[in-house]
C-alpha positions as CSV (number, residue, x, y, z in Angstrom):
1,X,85.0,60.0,131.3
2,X,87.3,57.1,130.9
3,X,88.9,58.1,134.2
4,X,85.7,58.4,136.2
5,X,84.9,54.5,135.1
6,X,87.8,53.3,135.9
7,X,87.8,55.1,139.3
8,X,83.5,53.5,139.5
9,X,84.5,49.6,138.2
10,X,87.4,49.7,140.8
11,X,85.0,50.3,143.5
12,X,86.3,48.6,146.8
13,X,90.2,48.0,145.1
14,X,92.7,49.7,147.1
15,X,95.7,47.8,145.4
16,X,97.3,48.9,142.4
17,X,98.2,52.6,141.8
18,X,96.0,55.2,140.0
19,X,97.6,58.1,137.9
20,X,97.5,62.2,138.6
21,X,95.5,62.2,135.2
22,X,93.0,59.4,137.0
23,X,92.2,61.1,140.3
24,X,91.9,64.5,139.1
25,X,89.5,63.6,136.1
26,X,87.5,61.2,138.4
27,X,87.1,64.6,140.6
28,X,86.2,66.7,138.0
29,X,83.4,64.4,136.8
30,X,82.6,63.7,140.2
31,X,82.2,67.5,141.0
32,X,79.7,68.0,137.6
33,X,77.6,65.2,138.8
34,X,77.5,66.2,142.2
35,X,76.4,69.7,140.9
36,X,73.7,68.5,138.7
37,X,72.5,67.1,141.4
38,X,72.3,70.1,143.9
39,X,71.2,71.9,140.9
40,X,68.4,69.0,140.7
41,X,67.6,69.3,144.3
42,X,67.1,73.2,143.7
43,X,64.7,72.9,141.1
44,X,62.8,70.5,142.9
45,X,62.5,72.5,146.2
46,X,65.0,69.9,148.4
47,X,66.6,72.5,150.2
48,X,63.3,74.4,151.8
49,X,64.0,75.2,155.2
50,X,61.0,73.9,156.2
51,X,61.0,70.4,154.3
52,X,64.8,69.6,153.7
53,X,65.2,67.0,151.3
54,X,68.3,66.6,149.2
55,X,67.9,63.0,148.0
56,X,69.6,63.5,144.8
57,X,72.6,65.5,146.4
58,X,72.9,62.5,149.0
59,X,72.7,59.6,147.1
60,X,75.8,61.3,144.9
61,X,77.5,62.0,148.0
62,X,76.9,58.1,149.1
63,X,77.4,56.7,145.7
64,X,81.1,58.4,145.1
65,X,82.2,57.9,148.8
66,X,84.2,54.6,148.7
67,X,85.3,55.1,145.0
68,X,86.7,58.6,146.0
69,X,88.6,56.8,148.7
70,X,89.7,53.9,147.8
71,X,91.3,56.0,144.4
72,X,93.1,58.5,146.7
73,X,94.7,55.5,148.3
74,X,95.8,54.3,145.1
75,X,97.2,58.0,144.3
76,X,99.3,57.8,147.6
77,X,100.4,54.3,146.2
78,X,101.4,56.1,142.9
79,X,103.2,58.7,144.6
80,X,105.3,56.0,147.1
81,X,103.3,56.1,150.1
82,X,101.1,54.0,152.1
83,X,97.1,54.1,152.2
84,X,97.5,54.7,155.7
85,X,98.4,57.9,155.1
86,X,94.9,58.8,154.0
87,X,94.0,59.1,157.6
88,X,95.9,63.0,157.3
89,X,92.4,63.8,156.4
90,X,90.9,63.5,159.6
91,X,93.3,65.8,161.0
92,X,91.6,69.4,160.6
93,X,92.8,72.0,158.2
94,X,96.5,70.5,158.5
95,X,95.9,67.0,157.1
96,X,93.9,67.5,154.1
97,X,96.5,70.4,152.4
98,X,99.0,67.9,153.0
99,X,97.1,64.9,151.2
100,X,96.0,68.3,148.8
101,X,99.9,68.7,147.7
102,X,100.6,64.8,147.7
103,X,97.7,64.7,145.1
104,X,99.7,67.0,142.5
105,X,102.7,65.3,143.0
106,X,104.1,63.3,139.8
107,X,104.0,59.6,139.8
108,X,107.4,58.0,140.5
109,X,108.5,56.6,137.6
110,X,110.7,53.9,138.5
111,X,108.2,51.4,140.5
112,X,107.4,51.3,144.0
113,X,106.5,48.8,146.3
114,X,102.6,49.3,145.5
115,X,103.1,48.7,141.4
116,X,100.8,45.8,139.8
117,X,103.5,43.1,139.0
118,X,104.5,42.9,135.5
119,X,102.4,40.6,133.1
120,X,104.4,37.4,132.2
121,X,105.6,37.5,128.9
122,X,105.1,33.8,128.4
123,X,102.2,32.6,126.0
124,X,101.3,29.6,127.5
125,X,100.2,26.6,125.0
126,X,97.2,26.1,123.9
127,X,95.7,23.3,126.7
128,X,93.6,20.2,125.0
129,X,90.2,20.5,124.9
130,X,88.6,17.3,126.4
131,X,84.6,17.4,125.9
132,X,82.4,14.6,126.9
133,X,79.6,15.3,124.0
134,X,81.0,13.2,120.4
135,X,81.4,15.4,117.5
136,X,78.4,15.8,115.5
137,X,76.3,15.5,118.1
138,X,73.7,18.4,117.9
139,X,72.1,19.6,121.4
140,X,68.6,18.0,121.8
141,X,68.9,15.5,118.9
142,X,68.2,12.6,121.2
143,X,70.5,10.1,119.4
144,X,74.3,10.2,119.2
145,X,75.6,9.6,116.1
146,X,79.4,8.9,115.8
147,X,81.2,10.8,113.2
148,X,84.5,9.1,113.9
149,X,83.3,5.7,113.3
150,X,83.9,4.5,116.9
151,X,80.2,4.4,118.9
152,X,79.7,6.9,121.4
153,X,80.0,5.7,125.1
154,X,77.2,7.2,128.0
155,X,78.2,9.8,130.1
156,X,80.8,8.9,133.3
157,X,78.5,8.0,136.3
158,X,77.8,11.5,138.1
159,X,78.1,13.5,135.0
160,X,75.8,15.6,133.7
161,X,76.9,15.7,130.2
């Protein structure tokens, strides 16, 4: 499940790589929800001949449509190959066993060009806190009281606090 939310909160990211583990869990869960909802559609007489109406089966198909994309581009990243390559899919029968086998290929272990950069491993210091309201001052008291025993000066023209 962890897969299919990561796959869902990276909606419209196509940088980055995704794992085999990724794509093919976001496809399973993708597939069950996509069958609950024909199964939904069934029970609720959206696929009469007379009166088609598969909402629930469309609005799956539209809701997992970029996110199913934009992760297989990630898994040709993973795998050492461009985005573009996606566009094997429009290429009947041909195209879509070839992006098929690319899927269940293993990542490449040693970085590619489409790898997140590394993290730096520099903690950077903790920066000064500068705040306009004096210590001791509670929020909607009214009167500023200084706890330091220097008054408290107004507010710079143009501030709001």
């Amino acid at each position: 499940m962890r897969s299919y939310l990561d796959g869902m909160l990276r909606y419209f990211e196509i940088s980055g790589t995704s794992t085999r583990a990724q794509y093919w869990l976001f496809f399973v869960v993708q597939s069950m929800m996509t069958a609950a909802a024909v199964a939904g559609d069934v029970a609720l007489g959206g696929f009469d001949p007379e009166r088609p109406a598969p909402t629930l089966t469309l609005f799956a198909a539209l809701v997992h449509l970029v996110p199913s994309v934009t992760l297989h581009i990630r898994r040709l990243h993973d795998i050492g190959r461009s985005g573009a390559w996606y566009l094997l899919f429009f290429v009947p029968v041909f195209g879509p066993l070839v992006l098929l086998y690319w899927a269940c290929l293993p990542s490449k272990g040693d970085g590619n060009y489409y790898d997140e950069p590394t993290p730096s491993r520099i903690k950077p210091a903790a920066p000064k806190r500068y705040m306009t309201i004096p210590e001791g001052v509670r929020m909607g008291s009214g009167a500023a009281r200084a706890i330091s025993g220097r008054p408290s000066r107004p507010p710079r023209e143009g501030r709001f606090i």
